[in-house]
N, C-alpha and C positions, 0 to 999 in steps of 0.2 A: 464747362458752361452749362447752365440750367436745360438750356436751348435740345442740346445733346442728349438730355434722357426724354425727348421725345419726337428726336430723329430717328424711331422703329416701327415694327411694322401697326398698324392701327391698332387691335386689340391692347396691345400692352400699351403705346401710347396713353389710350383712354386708362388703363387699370391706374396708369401710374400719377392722371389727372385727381381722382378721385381722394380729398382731403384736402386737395391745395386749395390756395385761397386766389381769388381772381378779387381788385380793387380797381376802384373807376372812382377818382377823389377819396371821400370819407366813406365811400360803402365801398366794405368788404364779406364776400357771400363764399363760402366756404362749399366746393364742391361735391354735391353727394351722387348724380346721376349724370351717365353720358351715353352719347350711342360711337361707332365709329365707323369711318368711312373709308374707302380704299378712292382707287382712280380707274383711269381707264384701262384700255386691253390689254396694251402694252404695257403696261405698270406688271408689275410683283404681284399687288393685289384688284384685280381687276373687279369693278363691284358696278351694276346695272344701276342701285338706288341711290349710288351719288350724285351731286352735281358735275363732279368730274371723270363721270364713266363712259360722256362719248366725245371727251378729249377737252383741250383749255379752249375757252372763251374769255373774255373780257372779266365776265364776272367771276369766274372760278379761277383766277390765273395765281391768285395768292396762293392757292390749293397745291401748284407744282413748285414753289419756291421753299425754302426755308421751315424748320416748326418751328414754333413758338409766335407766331405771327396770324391779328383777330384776323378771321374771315367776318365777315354781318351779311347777311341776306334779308332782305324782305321776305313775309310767307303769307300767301293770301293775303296780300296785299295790305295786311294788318298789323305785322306780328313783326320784329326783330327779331333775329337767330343768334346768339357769339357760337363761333366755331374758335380752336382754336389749333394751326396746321400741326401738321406731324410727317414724319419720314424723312429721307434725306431729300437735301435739295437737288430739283428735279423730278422728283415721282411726287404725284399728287394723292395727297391724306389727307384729313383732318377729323377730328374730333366735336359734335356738337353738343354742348354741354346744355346738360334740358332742366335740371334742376340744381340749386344751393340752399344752406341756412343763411340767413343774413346774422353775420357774427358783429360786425360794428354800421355805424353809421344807419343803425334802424329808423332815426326820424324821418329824417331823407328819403330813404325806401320809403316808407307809410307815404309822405306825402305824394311821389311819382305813382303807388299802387292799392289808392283809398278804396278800390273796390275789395283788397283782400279782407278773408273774414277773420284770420290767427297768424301772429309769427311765422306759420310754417307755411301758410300761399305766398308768402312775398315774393317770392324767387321758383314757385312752382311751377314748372314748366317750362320749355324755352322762354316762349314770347315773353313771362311774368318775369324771369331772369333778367331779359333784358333792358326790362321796363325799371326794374329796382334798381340796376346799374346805372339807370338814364344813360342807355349806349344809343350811338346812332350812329347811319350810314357813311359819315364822313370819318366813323373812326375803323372803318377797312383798311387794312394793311399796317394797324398799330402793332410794334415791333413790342411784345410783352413781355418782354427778360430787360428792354431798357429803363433803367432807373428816373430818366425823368417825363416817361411817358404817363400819361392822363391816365392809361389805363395798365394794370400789371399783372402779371402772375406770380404768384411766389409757390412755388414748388415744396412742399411741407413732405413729413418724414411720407414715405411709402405707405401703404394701407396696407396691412397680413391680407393676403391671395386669400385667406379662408373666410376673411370679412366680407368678403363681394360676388354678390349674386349677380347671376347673369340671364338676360333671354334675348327672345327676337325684338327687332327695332319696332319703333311705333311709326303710324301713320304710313308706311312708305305699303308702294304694290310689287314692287321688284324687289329680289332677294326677301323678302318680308319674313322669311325663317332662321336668318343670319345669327345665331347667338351675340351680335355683337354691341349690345344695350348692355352695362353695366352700372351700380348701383349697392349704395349701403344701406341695407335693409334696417339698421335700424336706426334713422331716420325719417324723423314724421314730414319732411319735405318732400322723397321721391313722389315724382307722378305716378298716374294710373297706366296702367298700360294699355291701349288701346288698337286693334289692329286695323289696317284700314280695309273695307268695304272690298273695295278694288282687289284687293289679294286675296281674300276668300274667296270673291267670286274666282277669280284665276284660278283656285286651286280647286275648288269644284269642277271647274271644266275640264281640267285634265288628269281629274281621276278614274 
């Protein structure tokens, strides 16, 4: 099952997202960047900057079940997030995919994301991903290997390991040096990377 190559540990989950294609209707946006997540203490991979690093809640609860399964968050109260889960069921991971190209259904896209200035903002960035997929909050916990779900993932060949560059996550203040943002550099859709505020200062302070 699809599901199964990304029941491991985050890292390679994400390495092995990147190329697949994720479809919501007619828009299909071909994966070029992602970050990934771990869980909490007791997990395998215990990670501070996740949502599930100080144990499940209501909201991160898809996070401990099954991969292949949307998480959606709100962000600043603005923005859509697709995450999409990983690891075995039970240990909480997932994957939040921050950029695509939009490969089909570009009319679509345009009209959901009139503010983009080229092809390649469509899908730049979480929020603008989600916004070109026209995803929303009621589609949390869409099971994405099911064939007649709204929204899918179809898992395309592997990317060559040499294809994909790696660094620290964006915006977060906790772990904020995690190698664990990946990305195909050559793709004019990856985002900028940006570190946040919050973790510099941290790290000045305890230098």
């Amino acid at each position: 099952m699809h599901a199964d190559q990304l029941a491991v540990e985050p890292p390679v989950a994400a390495r092995r997202l990147l190329g697949s294609t994720l479809w919501s209707g007619p828009v299909g946006v071909r994966i070029v960047e992602v970050e990934a997540y771990g869980g909490d203490p007791s997990g395998p991979w215990p990670d501070p900057a996740s949502h599930s690093g100080r144990g499940r809640t209501k909201r991160n609860a898809v996070m401990f079940g099954p991969a292949g399964v949307l998480y959606v968050y709100l962000s600043y109260g603005t923005h859509l997030c697709v995450n999409v889960t990983s690891g075995p069921d039970g240990i909480a991971s997932a994957v939040l995919v921050r950029s695509g190209e939009v490969i089909a259904g570009q009319d679509e896209a345009r009209a959901r994301r009139a503010a983009a200035r080229s092809d390649a903002d469509l899908a730049r960035g979480p929020g603008n991903l989600g916004s070109a997929l026209g995803i929303t909050l009621s589609d949390y916990g869409t099971e994405l290997f099911d064939p007649s779900a709204p929204i899918r993932l179809e898992l395309n060949e592997a990317v060559d390991i040499a294809a994909i560059a790696s660094g620290p996550r964006v915006g977060v203040s906790a772990a904020a040096d995690v190698p664990w943002r990946f990305w195909l550099p050559s793709s004019p859709a990856v985002s900028v990377y940006r570190r946040s505020p919050r973790a510099a200062r941290a790290t000045a302070e305890s230098a």
